[in-house]
C-alpha positions in Angstrom: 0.0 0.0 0.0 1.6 3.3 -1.1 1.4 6.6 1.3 -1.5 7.9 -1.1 -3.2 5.2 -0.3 -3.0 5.2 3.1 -3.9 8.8 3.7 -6.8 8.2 1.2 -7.7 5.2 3.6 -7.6 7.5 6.7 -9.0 10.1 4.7 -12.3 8.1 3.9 -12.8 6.5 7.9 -11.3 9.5 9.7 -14.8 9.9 11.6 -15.2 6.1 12.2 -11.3 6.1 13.5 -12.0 9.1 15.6 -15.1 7.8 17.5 -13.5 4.6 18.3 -10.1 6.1 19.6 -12.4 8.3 22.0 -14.4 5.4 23.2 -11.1 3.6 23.4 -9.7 6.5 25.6 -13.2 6.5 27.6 -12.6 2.8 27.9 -9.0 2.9 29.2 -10.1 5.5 31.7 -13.3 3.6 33.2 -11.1 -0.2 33.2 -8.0 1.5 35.2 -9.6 4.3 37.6 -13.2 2.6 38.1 -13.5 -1.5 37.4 -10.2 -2.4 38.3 -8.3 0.1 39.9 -7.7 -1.9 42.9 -6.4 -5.3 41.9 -4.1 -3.2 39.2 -2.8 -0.6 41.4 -1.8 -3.4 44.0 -0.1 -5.2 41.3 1.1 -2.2 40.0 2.7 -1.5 43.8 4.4 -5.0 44.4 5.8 -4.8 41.1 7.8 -1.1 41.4 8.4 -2.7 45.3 6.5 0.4 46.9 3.5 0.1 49.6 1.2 2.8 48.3 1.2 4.7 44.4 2.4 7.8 46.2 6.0 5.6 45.9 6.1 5.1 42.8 8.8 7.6 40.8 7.1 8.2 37.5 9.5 7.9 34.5 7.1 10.0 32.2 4.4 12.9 32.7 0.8 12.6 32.2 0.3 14.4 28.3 3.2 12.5 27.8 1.4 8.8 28.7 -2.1 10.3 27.4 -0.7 11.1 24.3 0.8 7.7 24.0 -2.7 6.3 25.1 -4.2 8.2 22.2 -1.6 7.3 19.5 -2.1 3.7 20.5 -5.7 3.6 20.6 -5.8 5.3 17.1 -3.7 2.7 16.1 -5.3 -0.4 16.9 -8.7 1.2 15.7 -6.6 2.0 12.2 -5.2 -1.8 12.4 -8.6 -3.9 13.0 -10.6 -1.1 10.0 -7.1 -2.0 7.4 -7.1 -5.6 8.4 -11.4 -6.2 7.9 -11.0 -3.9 4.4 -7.8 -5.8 3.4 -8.0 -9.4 4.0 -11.4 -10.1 3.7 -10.9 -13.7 2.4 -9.3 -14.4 5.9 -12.8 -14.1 7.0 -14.8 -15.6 5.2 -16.7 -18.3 6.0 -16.8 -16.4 9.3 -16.3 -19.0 12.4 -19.6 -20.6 13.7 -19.5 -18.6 16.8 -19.5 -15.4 14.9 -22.5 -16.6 12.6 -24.4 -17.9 15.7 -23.7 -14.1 17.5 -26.1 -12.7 14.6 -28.8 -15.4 15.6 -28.8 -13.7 19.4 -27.9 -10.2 18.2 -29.9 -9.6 14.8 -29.4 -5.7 14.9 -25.6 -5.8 15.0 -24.3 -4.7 11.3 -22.9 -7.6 9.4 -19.5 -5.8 9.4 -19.3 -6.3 13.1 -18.6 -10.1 12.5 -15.6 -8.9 10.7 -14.2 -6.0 12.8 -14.2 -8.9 15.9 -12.2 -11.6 13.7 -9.9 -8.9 13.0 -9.4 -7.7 16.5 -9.2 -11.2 17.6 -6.3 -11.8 14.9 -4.5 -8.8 16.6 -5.1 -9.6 19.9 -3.5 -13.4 19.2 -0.2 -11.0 17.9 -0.3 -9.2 21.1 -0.6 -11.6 23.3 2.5 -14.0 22.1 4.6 -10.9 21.8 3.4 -9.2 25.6 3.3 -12.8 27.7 6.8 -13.8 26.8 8.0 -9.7 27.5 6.3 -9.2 30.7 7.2 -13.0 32.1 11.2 -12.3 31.3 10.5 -8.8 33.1 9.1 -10.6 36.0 5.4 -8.6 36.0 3.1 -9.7 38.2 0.5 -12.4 37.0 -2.3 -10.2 37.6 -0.7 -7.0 35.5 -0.1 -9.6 33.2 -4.1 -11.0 33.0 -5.6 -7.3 33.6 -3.6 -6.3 30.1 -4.5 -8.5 28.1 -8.3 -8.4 29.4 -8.1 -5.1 28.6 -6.7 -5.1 25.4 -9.2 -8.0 24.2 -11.9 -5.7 25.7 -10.7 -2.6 24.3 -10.2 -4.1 20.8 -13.9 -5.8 20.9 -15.1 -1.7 21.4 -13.3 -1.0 18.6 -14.9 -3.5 16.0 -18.1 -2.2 17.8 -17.8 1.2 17.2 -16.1 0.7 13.6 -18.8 -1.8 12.5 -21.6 1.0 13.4 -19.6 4.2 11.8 -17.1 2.6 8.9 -18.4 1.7 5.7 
């Protein structure tokens, strides 16, 4: 894919990209400060070796780490959108579990089925490149689990919002 084809690709679904990076910000914000601030923060402690987050010596500021948080949200939004337009074949018969989800959920758009394979390809990628990482660095199992919960809820918004806004 050439650069003119990838702005004309970001060009065409900026609105669709845009409204699933916000709900993926929205998303990040409720999993870490509301459902599971607790079991993460304590995790988060024993791993830095502090009693309380007040001990913890921050290596980077907060734009810095929201501005990451928004770069990386864009981009797995971008990534699941390119991989459903581009490899459609990958997809297709779509898996019985899929086909079975529009039996239970009739008013989801048929796109959705697409967006969730292609998350769930992505999410395979992360996870065999993050487990290995985060077990050499000695994280904690439940930093390790809460991530990748998070990114396999976080990519699942995404094909949500995308399927409803992306043509």
């Amino acid at each position: 894919m050439t650069g003119c084809a990838i702005c004309a690709f970001l060009a065409e679904h900026w609105k669709a990209l845009a409204a699933a990076t916000v709900a993926l910000m929205f998303w990040g914000s409720v999993w870490h400060s509301y459902l599971f601030h607790v079991p993460w923060a304590r995790a988060f402690c024993a791993d830095k070796g502090v009693k309380d987050f007040r001990g913890i010596k921050m290596r980077f500021g907060i734009l810095t780490c929201l501005l990451g948080s928004l770069v990386g949200s864009f981009a797995k939004a971008t990534a699941i959108l390119f991989v459903a337009n581009t490899a459609p074949a990958l997809f297709s018969p779509l898996p019985s579990c899929l086909t079975a989800l529009y039996a239970v959920v009739p008013w989801l758009p048929a796109r959705f089925a697409v967006l969730f394979a292609a998350g769930l390809g992505i999410h395979f990628v992360q996870v065999v490149s993050i487990v290995p990482t985060a077990m050499w660095e000695q994280r904690p199992i439940t930093l390790i689990i809460l991530g990748l919960l998070y990114e396999l809820s976080s990519l699942k918004l995404a094909a949500f919002v995308l399927a409803f806004l992306a043509q």
